[in-house]
Backbone as a ProteinNet text record, in pm:
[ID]
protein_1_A
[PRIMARY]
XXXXXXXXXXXXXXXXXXXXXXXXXXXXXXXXXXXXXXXXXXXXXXXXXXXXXXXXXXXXXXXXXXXXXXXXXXXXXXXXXXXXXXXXXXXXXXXXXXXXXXXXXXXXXXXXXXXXXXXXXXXXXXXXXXXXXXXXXXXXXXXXXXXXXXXXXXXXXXXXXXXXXXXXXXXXXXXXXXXXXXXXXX
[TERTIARY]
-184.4	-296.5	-305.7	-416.8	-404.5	-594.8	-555.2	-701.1	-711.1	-868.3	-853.6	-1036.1	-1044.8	-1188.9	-1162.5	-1289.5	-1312.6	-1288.8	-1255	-1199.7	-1360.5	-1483.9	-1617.9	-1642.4	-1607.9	-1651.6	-1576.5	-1404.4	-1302.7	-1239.5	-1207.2	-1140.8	-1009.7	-907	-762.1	-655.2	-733.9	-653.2	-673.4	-779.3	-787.7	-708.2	-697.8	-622.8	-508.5	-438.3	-288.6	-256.3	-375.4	-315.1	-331	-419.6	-395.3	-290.8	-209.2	-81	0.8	19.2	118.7	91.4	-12.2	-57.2	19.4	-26.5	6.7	103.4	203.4	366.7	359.9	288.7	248.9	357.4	394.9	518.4	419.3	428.7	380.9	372.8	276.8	264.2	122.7	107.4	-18.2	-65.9	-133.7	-194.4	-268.5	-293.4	-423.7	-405.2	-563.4	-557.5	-689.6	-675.6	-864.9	-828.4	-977.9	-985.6	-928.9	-835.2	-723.3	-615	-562.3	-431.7	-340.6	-422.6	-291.7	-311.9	-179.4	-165.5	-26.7	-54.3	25.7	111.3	174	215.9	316.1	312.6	345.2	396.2	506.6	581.6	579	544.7	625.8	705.6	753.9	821.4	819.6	774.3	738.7	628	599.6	509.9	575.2	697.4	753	751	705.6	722	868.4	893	1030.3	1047.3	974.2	949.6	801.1	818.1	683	687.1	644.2	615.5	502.7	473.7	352.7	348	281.7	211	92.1	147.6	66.3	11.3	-66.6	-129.6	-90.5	-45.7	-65.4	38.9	162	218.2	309.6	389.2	463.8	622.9	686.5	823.8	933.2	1035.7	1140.3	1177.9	1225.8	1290.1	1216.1	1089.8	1001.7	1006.6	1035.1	1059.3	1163.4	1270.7	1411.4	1409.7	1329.8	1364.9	1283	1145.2	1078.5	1155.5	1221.6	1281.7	1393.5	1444.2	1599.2	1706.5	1675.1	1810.6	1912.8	1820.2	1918.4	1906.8	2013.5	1968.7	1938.3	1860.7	1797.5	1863.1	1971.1	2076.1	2154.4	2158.4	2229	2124.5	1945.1	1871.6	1852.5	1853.6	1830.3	1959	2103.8	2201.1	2144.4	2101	2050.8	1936.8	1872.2	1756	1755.2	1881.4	1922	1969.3	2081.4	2150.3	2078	1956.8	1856.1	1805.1	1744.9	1680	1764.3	1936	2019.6	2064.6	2065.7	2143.2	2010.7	1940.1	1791.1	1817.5	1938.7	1981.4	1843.3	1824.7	1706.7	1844.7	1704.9	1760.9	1834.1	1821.4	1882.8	1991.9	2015.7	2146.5	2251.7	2189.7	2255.1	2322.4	2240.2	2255.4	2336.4	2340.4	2420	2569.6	2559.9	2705	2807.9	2706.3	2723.4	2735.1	2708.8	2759.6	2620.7	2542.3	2441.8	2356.6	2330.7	2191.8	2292	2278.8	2304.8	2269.4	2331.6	2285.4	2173.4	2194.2	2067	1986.7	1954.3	1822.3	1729	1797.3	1766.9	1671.9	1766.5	1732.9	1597.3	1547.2	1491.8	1332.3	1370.4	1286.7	1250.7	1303.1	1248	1191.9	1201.8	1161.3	1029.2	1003	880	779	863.7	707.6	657	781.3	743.8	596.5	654.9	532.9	425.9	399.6	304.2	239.9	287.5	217.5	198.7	240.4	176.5	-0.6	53.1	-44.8	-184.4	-170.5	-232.3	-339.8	-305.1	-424.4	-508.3	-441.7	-536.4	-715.9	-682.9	-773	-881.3	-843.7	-885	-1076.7	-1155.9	-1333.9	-1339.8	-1297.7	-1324.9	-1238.2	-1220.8	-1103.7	-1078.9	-973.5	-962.3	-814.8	-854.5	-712.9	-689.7	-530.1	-488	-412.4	-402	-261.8	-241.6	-91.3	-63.4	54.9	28.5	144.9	261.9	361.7	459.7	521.8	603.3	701.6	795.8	736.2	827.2	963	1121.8	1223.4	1236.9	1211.4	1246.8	1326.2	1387.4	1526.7	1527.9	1524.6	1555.2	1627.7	1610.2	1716.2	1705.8	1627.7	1625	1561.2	1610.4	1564.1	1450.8	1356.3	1229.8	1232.3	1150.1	1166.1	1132.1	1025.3	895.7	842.6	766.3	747.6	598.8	548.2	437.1	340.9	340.7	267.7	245.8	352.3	335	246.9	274.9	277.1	65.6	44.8	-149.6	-169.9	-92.5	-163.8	-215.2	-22.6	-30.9	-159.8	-152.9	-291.2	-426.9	-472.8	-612.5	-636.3	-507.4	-477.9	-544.4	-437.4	-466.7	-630.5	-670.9	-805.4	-924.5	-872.6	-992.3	-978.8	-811.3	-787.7	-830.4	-786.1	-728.1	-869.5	-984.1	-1079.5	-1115.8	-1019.3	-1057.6	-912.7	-812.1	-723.3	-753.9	-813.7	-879.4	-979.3	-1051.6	-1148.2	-1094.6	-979.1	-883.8	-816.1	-762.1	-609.1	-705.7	-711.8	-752	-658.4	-550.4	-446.1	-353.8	-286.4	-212.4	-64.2	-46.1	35.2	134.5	78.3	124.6	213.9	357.8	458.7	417.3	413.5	394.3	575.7	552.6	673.1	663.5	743.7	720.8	729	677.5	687.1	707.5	757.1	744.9	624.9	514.2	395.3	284	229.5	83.4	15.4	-74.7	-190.3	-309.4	-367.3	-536	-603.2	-689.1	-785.2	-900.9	-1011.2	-1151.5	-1196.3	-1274.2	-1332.1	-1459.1	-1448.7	-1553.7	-1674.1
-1991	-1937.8	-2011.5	-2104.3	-2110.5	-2065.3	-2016.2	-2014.1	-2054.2	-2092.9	-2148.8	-2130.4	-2125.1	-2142	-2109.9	-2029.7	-2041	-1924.5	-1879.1	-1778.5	-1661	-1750.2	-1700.5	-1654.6	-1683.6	-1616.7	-1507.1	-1506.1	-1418.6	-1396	-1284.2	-1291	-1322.5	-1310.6	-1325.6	-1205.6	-1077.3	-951.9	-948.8	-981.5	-999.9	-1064.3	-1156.4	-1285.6	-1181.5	-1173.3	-1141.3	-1024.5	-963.1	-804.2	-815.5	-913.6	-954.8	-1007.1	-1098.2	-1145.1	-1037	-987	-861.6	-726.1	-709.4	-623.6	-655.6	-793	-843	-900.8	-860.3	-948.3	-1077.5	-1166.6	-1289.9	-1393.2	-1529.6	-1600.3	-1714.5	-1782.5	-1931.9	-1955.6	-2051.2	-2062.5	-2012.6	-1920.5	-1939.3	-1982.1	-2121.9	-2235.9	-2181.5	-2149.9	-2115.3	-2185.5	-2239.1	-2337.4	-2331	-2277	-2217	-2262.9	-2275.8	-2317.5	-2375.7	-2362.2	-2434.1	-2374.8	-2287.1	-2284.5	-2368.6	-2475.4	-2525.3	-2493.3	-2490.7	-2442.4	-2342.1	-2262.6	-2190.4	-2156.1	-2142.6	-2133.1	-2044.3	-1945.7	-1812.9	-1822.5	-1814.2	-1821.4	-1699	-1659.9	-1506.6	-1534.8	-1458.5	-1478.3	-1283.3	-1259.2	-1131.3	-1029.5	-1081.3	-1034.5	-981.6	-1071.7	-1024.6	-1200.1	-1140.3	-1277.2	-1340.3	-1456.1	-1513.8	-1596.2	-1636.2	-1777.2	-1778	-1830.2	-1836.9	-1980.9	-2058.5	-2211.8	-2238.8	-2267.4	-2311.7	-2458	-2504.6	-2624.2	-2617.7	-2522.8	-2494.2	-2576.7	-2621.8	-2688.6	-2568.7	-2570.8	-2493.3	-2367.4	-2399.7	-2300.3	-2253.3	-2120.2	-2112.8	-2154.8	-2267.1	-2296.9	-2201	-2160.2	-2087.7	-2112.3	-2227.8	-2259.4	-2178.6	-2208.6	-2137.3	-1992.7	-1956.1	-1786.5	-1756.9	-1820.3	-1803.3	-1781.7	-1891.4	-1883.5	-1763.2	-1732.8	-1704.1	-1510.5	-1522.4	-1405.8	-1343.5	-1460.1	-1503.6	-1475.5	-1489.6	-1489.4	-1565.2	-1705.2	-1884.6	-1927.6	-1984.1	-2018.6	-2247.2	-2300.4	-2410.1	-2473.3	-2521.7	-2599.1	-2583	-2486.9	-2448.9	-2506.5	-2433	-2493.8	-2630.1	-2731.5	-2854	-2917.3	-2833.5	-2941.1	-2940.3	-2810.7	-2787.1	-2845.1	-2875.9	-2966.6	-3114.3	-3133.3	-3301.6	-3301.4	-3196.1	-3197.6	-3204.1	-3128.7	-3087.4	-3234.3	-3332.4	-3427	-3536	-3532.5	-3594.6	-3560.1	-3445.8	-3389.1	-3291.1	-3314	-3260.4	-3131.1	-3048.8	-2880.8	-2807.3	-2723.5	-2560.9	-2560.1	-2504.3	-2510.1	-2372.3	-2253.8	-2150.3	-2153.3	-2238.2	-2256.5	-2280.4	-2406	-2490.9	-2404.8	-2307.2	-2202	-2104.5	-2077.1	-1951.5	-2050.5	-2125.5	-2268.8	-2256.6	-2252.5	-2262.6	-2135.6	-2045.1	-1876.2	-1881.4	-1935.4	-1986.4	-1882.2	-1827.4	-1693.1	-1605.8	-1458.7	-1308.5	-1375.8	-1380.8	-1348	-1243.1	-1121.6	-1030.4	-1046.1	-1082.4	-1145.3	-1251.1	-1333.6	-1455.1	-1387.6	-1307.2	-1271.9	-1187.1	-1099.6	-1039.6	-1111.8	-1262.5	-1326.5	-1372.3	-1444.9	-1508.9	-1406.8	-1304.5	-1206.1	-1179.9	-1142.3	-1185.7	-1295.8	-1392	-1550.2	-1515.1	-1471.5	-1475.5	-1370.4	-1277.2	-1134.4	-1245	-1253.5	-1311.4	-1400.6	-1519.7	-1617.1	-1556.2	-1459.1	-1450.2	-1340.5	-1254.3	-1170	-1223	-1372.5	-1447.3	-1498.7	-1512.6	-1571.9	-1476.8	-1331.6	-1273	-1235.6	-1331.3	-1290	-1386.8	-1488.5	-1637.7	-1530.8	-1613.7	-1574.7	-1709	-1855.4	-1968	-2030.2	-2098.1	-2177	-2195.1	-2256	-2241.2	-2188.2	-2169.1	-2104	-2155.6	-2190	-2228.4	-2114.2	-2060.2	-1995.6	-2094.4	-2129.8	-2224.7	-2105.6	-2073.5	-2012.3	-2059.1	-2013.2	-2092.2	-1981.8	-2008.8	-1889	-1832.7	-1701.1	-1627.9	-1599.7	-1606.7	-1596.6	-1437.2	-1334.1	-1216.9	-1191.3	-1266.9	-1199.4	-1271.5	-1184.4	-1216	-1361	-1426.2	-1531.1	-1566.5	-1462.3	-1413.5	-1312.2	-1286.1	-1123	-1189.6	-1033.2	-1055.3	-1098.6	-1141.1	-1151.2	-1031.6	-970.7	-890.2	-825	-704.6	-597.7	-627	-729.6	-766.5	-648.4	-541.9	-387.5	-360.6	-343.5	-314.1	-420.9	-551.3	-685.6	-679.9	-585.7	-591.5	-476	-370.9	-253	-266.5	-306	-388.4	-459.7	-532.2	-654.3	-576.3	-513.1	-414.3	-325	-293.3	-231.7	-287.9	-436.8	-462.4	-560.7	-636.6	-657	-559.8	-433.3	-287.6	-307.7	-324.2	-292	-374.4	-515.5	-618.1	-683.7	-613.6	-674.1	-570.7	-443.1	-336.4	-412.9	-444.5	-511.8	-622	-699.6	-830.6	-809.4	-715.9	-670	-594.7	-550.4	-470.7	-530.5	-638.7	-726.1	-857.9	-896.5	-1042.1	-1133	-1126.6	-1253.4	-1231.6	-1259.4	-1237.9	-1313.3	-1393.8	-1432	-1392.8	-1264.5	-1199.2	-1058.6	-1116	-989.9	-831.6	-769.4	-566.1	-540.3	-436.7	-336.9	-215.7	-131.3	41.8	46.7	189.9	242	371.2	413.2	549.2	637.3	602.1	676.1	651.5	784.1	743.8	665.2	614.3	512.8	599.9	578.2	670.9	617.1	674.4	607.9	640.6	597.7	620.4	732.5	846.6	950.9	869.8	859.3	810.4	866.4
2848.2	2772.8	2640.6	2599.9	2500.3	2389.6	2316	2203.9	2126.8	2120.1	1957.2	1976.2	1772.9	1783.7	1607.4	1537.8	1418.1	1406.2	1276.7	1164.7	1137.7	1133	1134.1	1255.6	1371.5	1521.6	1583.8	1517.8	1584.3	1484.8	1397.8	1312	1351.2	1207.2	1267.1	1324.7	1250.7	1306.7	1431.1	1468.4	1628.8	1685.5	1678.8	1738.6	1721.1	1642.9	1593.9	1674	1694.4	1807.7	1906.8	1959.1	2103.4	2120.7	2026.1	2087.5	2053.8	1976.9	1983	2064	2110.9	2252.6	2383.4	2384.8	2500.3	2475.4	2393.1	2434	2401.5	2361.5	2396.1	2355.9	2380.6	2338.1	2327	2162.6	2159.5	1974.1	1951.9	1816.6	1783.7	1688.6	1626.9	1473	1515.1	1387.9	1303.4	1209.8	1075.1	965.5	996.8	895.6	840.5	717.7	613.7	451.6	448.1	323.8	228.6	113.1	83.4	39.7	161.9	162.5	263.2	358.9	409.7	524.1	598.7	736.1	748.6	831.8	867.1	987.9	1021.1	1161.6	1186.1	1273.1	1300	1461.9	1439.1	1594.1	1634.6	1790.1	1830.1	1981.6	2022	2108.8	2160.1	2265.7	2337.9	2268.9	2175.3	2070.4	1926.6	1908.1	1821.2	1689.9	1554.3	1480.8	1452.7	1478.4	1505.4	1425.6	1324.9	1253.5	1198.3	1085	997.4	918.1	924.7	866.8	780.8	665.6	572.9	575.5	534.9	425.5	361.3	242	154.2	13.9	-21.7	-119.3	-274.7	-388.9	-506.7	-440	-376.6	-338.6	-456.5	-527.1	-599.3	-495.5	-575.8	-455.2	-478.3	-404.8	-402.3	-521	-552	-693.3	-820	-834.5	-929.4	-902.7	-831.2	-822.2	-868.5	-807.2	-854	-974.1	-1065.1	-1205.2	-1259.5	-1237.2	-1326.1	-1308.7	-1197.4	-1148.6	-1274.9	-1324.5	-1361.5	-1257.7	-1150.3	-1039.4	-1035.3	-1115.9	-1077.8	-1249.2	-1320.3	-1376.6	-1399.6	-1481.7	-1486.4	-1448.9	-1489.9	-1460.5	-1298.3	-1252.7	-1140.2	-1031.7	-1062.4	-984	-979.3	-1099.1	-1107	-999.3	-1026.8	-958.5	-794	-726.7	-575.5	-605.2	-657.5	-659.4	-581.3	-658.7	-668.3	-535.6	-486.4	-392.9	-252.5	-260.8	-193.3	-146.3	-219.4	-191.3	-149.2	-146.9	-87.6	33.6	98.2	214.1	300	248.8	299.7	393.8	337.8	307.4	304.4	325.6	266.6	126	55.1	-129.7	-94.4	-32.2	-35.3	28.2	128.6	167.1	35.3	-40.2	-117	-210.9	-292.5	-387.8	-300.3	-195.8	-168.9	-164.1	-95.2	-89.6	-242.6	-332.3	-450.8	-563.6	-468.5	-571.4	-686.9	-639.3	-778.1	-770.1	-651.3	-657.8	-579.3	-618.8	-494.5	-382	-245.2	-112.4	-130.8	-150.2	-112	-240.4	-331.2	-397.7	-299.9	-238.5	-191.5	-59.2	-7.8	107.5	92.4	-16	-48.6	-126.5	-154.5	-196.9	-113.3	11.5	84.5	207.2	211.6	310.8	222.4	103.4	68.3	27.1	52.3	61.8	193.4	323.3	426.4	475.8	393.6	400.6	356.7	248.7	185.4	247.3	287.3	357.1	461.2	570.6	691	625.9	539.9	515.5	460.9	372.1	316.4	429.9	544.9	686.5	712.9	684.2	673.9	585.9	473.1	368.7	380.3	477.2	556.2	564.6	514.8	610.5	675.8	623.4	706.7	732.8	871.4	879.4	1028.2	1101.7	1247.6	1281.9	1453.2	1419.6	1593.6	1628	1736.8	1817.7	1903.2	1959.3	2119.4	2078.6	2229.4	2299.9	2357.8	2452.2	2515	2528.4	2541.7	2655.4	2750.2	2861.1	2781.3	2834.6	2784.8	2867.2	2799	2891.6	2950.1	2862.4	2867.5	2782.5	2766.3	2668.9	2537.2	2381.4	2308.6	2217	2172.1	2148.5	1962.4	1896.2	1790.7	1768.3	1604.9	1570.2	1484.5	1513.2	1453.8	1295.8	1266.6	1108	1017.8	1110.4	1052.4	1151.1	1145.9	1243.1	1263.2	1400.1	1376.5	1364.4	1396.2	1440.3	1260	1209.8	1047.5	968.8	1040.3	930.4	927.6	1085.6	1086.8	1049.8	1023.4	945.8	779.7	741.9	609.8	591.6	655.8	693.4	670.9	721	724.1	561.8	550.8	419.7	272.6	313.2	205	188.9	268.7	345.1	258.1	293.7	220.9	95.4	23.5	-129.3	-224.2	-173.9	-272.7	-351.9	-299.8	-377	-500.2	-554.3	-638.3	-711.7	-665.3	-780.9	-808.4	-742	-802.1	-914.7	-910.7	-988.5	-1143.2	-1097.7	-1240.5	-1289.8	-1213.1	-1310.6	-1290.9	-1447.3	-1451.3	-1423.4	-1456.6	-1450.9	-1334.5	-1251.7	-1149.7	-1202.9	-1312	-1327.1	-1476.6	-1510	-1618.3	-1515.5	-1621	-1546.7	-1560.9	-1445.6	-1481.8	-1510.7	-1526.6	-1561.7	-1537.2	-1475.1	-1482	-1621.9	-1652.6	-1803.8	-1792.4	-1666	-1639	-1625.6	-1676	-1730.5	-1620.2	-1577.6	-1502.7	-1555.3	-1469.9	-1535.8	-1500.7	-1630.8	-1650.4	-1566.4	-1490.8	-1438.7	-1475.9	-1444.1	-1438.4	-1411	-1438	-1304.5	-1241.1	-1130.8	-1041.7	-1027.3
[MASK]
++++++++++++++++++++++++++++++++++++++++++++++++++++++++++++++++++++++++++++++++++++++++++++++++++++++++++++++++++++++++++++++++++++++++++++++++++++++++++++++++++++++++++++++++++++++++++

């Protein structure tokens, strides 16, 4: 089985619940506007792997820091190391006591959210699914609960254009303060 066609004719929640309806095992390609491409492995209808090439992406490293998880120097040495032994930088840093294991794990479980949730917000673009046989049996754990990852998906789809509309900057840090936030009466 394979599909493909445009982002304007089929959306992508579609696509995405038909393969997770139907169990489905293969890759599915999205590639819109300018974020790049994406690629979303499943295997029985479960996501197994998630791949970008994203244009203006924020990189692991830049999270790390702006996080304070890693500090400059520690990232610069996995930097260097990185472009010699062509390692994943999170290997390198965990090798190296340089970041928490569960920070890491916790950061990179959210680029992953993010970029898959990000195809969703796609209106133009194309999109591939190639199918691949399925064995039956497991041979990794899911990354992500594809069933949650399209509710999430629909969710935020309805919301994200009332926080786009309230927070001008996306790149200014929040903080709890303990305190409700006033709202409007409607």
């Amino acid at each position: 089985m394979s599909l493909r066609g445009s982002l304007g004719d089929f959306g992508i929640g579609d696509i995405f619940q038909l393969i997770v309806a139907q169990r489905k095992t293969g890759d599915l390609v999205v590639t819109g506007d300018d974020r790049g491409q994406v690629t979303v492995s499943f295997e029985g209808g479960r996501i197994i792997q998630i791949a970008a090439q994203r244009p203006r992406r924020q990189s692991l490293g830049q999270r790390l820091l702006r996080g304070h998880l890693v500090s400059a120097t520690n990232l610069k040495k996995a930097l260097k190391e990185q472009k010699r032994t062509k390692q994943a930088l999170g290997e390198i840093l965990k090798a190296h006591n340089s970041v928490a294991v569960a920070d890491l794990d916790t950061l990179l479980a959210l680029q992953r959210r993010e970029t898959v949730l990000g195809i969703f917000e796609l209106s133009r673009g194309d999109y591939r699914f190639d199918a691949k046989p399925y064995t039956g049996t497991s041979s990794k754990p899911a990354l992500m609960d594809a069933n949650a990852t399209l509710m999430e998906a629909v969710r935020r789809v309805e919301e994200w254009p009332v926080v786009r509309a309230r927070v001008s900057n996306f790149d200014t840090p929040f903080r709890l303060t303990g305190q409700r936030a006033q709202t409007p009466d409607a």
